[in-house]
C-alpha positions in Angstrom: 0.0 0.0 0.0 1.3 3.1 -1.1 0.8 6.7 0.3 -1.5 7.9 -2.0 -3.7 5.3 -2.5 -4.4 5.8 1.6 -6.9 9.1 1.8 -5.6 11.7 4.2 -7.9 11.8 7.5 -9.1 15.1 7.8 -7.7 16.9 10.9 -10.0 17.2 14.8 -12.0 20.8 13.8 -12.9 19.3 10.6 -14.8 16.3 12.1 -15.8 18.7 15.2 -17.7 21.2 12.8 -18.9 18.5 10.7 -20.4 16.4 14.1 -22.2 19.3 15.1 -23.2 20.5 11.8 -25.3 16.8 11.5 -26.4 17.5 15.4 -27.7 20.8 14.6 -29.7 19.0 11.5 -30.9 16.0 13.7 -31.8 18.6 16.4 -33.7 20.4 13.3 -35.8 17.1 12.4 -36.5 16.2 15.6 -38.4 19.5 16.1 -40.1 19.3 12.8 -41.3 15.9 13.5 -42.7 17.1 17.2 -44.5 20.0 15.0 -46.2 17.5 12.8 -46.7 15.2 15.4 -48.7 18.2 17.0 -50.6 19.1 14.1 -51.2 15.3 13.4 -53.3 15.3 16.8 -55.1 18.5 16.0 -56.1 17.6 12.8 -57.5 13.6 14.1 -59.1 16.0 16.9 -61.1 18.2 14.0 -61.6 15.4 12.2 -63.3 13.3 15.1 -65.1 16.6 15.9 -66.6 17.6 12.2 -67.7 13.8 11.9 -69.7 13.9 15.2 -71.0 17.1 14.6 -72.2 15.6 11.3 -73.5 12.6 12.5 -75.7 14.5 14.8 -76.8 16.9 12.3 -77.7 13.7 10.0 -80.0 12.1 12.9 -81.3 15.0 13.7 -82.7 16.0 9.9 -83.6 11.8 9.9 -85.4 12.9 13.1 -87.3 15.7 12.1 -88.4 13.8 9.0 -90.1 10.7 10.6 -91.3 13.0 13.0 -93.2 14.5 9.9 -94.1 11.1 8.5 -95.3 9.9 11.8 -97.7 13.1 11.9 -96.0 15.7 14.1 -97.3 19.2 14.5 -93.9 20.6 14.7 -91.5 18.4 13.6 -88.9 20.4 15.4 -90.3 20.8 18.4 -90.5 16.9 18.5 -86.8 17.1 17.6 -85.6 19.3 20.5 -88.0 17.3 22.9 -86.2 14.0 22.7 -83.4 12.3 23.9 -81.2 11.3 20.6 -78.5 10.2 22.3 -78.9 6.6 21.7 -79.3 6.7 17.8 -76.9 6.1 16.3 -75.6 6.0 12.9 -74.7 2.6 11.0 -71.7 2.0 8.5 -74.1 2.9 5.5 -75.4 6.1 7.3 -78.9 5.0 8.5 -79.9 6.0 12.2 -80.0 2.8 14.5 -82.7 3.0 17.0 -84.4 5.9 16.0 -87.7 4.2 15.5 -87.8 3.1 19.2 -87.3 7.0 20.4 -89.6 8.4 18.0 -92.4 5.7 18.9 -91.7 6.6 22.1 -91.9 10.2 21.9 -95.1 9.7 20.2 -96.0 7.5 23.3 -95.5 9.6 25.7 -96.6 13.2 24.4 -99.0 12.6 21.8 -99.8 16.3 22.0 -97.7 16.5 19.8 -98.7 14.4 16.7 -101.9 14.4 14.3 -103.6 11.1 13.4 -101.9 10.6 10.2 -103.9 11.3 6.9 -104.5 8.4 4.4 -101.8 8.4 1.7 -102.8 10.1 -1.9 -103.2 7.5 -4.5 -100.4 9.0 -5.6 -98.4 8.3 -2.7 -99.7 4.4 -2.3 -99.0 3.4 -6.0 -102.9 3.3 -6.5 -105.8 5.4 -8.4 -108.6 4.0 -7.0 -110.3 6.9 -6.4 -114.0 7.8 -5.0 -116.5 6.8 -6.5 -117.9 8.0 -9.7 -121.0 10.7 -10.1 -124.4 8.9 -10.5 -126.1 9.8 -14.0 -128.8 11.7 -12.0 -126.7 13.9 -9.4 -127.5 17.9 -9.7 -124.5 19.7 -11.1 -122.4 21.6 -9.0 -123.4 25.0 -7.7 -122.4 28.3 -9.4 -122.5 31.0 -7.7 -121.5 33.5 -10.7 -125.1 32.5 -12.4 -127.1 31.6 -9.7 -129.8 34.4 -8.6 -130.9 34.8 -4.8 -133.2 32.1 -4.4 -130.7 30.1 -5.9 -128.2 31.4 -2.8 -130.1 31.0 0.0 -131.6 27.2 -1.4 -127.6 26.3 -1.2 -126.6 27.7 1.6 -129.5 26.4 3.4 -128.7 22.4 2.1 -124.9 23.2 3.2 -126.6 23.9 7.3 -125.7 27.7 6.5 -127.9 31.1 7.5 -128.2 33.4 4.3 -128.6 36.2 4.4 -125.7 36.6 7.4 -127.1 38.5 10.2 -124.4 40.9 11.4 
């Protein structure tokens, strides 16, 4: 082995200003990685936050709409009233127990709710309407061509006083 195949070690300062060059950088990423560490939590917290706030906000619209299919008043009203902490919401996004609250909140303060109105034919799937007008029914009333007597013999057949007494 010759001399100049050997390389020449570089002197003590070198290596000391190099060492503490590469401390200086580890001390550098260290900190960084704390920082995003930091911000790592935060954003998980938000996150976590925004999705309950979203979950609640989705059980409570599911609320206020069986609340109107179940014939509430207010459907609102009905909303604010109960407990919804127990629903919760299921990997596809439905509200789990939310039938049991709602029956029970139209249990327990039926004040609340109307008796619900037969579905439209539309609604069912069926036009079976009433039934049809008999060949021998009068035709409706007019009141732009009927006269007086014509007035008064309709108002008195619909339970009505005509002329009003005021």
């Amino acid at each position: 082995m010759t001399r100049s195949s050997v390389p020449e070690t570089p002197d003590m300062d070198t290596m000391r200003r190099e060492l503490a060059a590469l401390r200086a950088e580890r001390d550098e990423a260290m900190q960084a990685r704390t920082t995003l560490e930091a911000d790592l939590a935060r954003a998980t917290e938000q996150a976590s936050t925004a999705r309950t706030r979203a979950s609640r906000a989705i059980i409570r619209a599911e609320a206020r709409a069986m609340a109107a299919r179940m014939g509430a008043v207010e459907p609102a009203d009905v909303v604010r009233l109960v407990d919804l902490s127990a629903v919760t919401l299921a990997e596809d996004g439905t509200p789990q127990g939310l039938d049991t609250v709602m029956q029970a909140a139209r249990d327990s303060r039926a004040y609340l709710f109307t008796m619900p109105q037969p579905a439209s034919g539309a609604a069912s799937g069926t036009t079976a309407a009433g039934p049809a007008p008999r060949a021998g029914d009068p035709t409706p009333f007019d009141a732009r061509t009927a006269g007086a007597r014509d007035v008064k013999a309709a108002a008195s057949a619909a339970g009505l006083r005509w002329p009003v007494a005021t």
